[in-house]
C-alpha positions as a printed NumPy array, in Angstrom:
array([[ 10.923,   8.076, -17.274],
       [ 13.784,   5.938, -18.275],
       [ 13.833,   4.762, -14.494],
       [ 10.015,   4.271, -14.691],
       [ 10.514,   1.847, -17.664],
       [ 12.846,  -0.198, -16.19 ],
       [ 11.072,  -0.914, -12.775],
       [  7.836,  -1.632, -15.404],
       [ 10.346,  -4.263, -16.53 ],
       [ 11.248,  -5.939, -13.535],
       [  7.874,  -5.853, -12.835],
       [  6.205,  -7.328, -15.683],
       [  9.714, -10.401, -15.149],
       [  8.294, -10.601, -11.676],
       [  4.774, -10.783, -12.071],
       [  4.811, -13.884, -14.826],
       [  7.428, -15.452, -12.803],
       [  4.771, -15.381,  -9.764],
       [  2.172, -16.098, -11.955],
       [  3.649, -19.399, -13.151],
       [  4.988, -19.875,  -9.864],
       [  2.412, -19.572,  -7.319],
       [ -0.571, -19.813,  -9.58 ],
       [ -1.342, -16.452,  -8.605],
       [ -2.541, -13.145, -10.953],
       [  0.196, -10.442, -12.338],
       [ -1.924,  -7.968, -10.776],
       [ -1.551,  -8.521,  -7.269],
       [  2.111,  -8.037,  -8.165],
       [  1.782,  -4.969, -10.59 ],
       [ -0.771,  -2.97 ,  -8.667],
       [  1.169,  -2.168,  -5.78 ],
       [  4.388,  -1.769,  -7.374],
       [  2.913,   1.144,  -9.885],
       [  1.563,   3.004,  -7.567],
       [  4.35 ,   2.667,  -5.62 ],
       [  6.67 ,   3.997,  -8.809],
       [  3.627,   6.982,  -9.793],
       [  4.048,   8.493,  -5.976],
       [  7.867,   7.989,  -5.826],
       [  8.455,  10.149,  -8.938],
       [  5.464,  12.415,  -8.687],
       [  3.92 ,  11.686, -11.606],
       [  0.33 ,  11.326, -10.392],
       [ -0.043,  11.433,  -6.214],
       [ -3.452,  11.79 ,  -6.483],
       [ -4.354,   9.251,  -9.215],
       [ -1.412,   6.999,  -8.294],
       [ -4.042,   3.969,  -7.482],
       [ -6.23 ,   4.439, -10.022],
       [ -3.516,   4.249, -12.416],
       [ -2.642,   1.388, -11.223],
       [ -5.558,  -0.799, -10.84 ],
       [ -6.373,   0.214, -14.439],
       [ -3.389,  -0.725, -16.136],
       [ -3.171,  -3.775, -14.537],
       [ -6.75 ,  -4.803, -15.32 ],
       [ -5.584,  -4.113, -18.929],
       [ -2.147,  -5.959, -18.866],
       [ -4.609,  -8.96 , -17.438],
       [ -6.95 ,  -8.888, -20.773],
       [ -3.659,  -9.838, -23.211],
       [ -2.098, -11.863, -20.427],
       [ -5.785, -13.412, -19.575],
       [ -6.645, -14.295, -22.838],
       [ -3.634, -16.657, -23.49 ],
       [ -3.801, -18.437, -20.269],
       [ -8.088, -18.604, -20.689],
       [ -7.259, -20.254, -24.235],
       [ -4.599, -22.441, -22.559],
       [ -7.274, -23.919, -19.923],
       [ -9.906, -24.163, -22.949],
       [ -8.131, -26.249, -24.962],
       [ -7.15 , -28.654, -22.055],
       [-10.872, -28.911, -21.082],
       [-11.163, -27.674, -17.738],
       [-13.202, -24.871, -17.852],
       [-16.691, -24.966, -16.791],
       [-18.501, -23.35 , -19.868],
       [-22.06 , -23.789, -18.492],
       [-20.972, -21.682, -15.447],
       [-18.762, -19.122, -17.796],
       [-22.08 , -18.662, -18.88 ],
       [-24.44 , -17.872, -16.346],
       [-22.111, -15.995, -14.883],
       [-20.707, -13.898, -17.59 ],
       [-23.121, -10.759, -17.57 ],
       [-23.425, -10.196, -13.698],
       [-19.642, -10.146, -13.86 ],
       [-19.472,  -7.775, -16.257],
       [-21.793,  -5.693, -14.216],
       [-19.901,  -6.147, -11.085],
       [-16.764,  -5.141, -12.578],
       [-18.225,  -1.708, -14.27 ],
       [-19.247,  -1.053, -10.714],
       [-16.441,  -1.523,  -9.019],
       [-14.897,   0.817, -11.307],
       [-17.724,   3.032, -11.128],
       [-16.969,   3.085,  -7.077],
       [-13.144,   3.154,  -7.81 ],
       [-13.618,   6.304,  -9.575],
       [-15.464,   8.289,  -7.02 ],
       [-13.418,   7.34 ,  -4.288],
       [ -9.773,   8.688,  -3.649],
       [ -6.86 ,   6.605,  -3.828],
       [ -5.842,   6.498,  -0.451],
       [ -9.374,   4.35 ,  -0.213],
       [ -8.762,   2.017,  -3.052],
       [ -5.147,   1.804,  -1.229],
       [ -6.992,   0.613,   1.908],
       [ -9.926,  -1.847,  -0.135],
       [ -6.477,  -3.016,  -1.606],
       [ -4.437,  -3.77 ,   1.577],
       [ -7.608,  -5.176,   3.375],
       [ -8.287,  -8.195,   0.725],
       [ -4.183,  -8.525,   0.073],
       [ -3.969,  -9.334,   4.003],
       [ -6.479, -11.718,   3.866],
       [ -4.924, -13.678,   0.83 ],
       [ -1.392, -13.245,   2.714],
       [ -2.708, -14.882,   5.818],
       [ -4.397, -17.716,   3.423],
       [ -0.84 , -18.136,   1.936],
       [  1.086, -17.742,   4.919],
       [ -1.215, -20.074,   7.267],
       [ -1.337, -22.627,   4.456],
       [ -5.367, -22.212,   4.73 ],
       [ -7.584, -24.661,   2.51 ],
       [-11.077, -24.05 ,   1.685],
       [-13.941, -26.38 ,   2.595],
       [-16.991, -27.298,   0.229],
       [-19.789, -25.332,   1.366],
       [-22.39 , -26.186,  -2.186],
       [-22.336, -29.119,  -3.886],
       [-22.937, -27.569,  -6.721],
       [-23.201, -23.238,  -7.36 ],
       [-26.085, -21.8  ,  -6.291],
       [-28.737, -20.39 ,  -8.466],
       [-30.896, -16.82 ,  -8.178],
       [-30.178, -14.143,  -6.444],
       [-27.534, -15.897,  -3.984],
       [-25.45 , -17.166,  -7.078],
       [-25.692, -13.945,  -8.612],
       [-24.08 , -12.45 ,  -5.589],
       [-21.057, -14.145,  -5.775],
       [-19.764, -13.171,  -9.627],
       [-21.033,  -9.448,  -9.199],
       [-18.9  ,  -9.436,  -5.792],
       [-16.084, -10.781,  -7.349],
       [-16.275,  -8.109, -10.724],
       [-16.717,  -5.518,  -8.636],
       [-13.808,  -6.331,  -5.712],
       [-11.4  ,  -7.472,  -8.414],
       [-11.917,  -4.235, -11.003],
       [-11.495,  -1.705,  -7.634],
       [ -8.028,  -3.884,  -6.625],
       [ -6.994,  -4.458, -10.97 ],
       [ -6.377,  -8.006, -10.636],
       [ -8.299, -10.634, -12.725],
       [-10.695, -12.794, -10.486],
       [ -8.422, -15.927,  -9.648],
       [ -7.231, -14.892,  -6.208],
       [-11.266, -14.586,  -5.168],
       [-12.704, -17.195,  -7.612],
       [-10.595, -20.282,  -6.96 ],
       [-11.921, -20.073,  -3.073],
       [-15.02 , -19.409,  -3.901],
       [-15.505, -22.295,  -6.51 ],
       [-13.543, -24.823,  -4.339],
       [-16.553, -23.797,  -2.191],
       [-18.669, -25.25 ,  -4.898],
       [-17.303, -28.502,  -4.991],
       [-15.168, -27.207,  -8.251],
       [-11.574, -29.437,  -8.168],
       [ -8.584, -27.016,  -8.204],
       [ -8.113, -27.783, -11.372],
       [-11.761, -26.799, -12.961],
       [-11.728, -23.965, -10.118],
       [ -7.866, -22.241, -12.237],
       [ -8.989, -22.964, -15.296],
       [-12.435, -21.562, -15.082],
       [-11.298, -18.359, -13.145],
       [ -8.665, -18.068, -16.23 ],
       [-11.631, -17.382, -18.313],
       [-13.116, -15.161, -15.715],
       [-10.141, -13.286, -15.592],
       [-10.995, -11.769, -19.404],
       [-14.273, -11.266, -18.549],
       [-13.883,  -8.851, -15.752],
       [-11.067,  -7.176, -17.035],
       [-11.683,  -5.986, -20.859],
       [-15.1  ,  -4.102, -19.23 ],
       [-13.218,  -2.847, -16.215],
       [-10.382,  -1.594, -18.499],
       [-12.774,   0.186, -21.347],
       [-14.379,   1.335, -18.23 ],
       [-11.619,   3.531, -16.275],
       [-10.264,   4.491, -20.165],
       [-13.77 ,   5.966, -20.343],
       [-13.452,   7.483, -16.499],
       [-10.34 ,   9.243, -17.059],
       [-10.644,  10.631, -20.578],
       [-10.99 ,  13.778, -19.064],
       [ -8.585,  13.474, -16.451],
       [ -5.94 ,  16.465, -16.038],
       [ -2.305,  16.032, -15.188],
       [ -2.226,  12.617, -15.775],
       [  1.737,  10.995, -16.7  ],
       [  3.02 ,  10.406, -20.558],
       [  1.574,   7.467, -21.991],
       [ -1.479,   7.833, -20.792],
       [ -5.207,   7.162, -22.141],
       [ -8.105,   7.443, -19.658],
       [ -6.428,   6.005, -16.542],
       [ -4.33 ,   3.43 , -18.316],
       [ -0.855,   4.314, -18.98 ],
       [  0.252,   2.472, -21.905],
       [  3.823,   2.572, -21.347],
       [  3.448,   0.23 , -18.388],
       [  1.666,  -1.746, -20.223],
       [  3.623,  -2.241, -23.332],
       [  6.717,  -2.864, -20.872],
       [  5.063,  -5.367, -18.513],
       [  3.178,  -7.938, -21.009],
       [  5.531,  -9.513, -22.812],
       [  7.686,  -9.724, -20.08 ],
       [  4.81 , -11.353, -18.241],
       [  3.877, -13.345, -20.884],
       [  7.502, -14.607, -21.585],
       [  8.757, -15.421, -17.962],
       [  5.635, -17.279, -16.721],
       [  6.759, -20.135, -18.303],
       [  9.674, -20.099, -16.737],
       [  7.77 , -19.469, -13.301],
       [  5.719, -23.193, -14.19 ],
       [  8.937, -24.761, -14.447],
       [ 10.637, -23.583, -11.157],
       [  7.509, -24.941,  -9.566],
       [  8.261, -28.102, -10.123],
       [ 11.716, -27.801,  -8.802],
       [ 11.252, -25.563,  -5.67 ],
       [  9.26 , -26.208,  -2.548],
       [  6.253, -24.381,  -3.157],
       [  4.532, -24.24 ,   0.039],
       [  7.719, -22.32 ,   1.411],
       [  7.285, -19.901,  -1.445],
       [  3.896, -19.269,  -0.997],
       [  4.384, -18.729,   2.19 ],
       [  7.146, -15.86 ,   1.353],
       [  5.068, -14.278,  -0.813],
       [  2.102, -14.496,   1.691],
       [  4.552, -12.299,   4.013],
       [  5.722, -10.125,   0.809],
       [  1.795,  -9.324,   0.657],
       [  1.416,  -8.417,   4.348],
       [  4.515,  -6.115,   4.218],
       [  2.726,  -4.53 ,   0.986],
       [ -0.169,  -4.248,   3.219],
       [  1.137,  -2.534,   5.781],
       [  2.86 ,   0.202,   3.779],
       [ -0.554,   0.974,   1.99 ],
       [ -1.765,   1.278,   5.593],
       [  1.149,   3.382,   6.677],
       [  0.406,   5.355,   3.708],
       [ -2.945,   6.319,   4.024],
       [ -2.696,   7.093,   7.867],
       [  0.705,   9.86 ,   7.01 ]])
């Protein structure tokens, strides 16, 4: 356990160091890297992804909140769109979990490797996303987008931006707008997805120390003030190191992660 804590740790350093870095979420960070720990000490093979995605989703509600606040105050969020598209991403997110639940973890390991490659090879290829709307749709086809993203994000436990930001750019949202508005997102998926797999795994048997439902609160209390603290320091290094080559790195560091979930599920 004391081994546990410590890689929760390092993770929750590296996550807000990405975070501020890259501009992307912890999650994509701390999802693979728990379940990773869980199966390497045999604390919960079976639930090992589930655990994961859940406690991430939670870390992402503290974490969220500040950096939704952050984006409020500056006045780039789109609060008109927050609002129409508030409830069908709380829907989308309950069903992802809802779908997360019923399915092993080997498949949430492959929905997670599948959408991490993709966002590798965006980050890797330096890929940029053209305006497709001039504005975001409305009825059933702009519905479709926010109860995609809740449901996608709450099965992988990370908060929204890494689908969002593309798919606002799309709208003719400015990068700017398009962080700040999936910041608020972010808390909006996550608190129902979190309740939501706390709810699932009440019941759960052999689940590890520390935890409630499916989120183990150890990780937790380890990785967010960690997070919280070093993604500062993550902002500042951005303006000091060549971010395109870093993003690139990390688009490889996802397609490695990829490939071991892969690996994984076909041994």
């Amino acid at each position: 356990m004391l081994i546990f804590l410590l890689a929760m740790i390092i993770t929750g350093v590296a996550s807000g160091i990405l975070a501020g870095l890259l501009g992307v979420g912890g999650g994509i960070v701390i999802v693979p890297v728990l379940d990773f720990m869980l199966r390497y000490f045999n604390l919960a093979d079976q639930y090992s992804m589930h655990i994961a995605v859940a406690t991430s989703l939670t870390c992402i509600v503290f974490t969220g909140l500040s950096s939704a606040y952050a984006h409020y105050r500056k006045g780039k969020v789109d609060v008109n769109l927050v609002l129409h598209w508030a409830l069908p991403l709380v829907l989308g997110s309950i069903l992802g979990v809802f779908v997360a639940t019923k399915i092993s973890s080997l498949s949430l390991s492959i929905i997670f490797a599948c959408i991490a490659t993709l966002v590798g090879l965006k980050m890797l290829l330096g890929i940029t996303v053209k305006t497709r709307w001039q504005k975001p749709p409305k009825g059933i086809v702009g519905a479709s987008f926010p109860t995609a993203i809740g449901s996608l994000s709450a099965m992988m436990g990370i908060g929204g931006g890494t689908l969002s930001v593309p798919v606002l750019t799309m709208m003719n949202k400015t990068i700017h707008q398009a962080v700040a508005t999936s910041a608020v997102f972010g808390v909006i998926i996550s608190l129902p997805s979190a309740v939501s797999f706390i709810v699932a795994g009440w019941h759960q048997q052999n689940l590890p120390l520390g935890n409630l439902g499916y989120v183990n609160w150890i990780a937790v209390g380890a990785i967010i003030p960690l997070s919280m603290a070093c993604a500062p320091l993550g902002a500042k290094l951005a303006h000091r190191l060549p971010k395109h080559i870093l993003a690139k790195l990390f688009g490889v560091f996802l397609l490695l992660v990829s490939l071991k979930m892969v690996l994984k599920t076909l041994g």
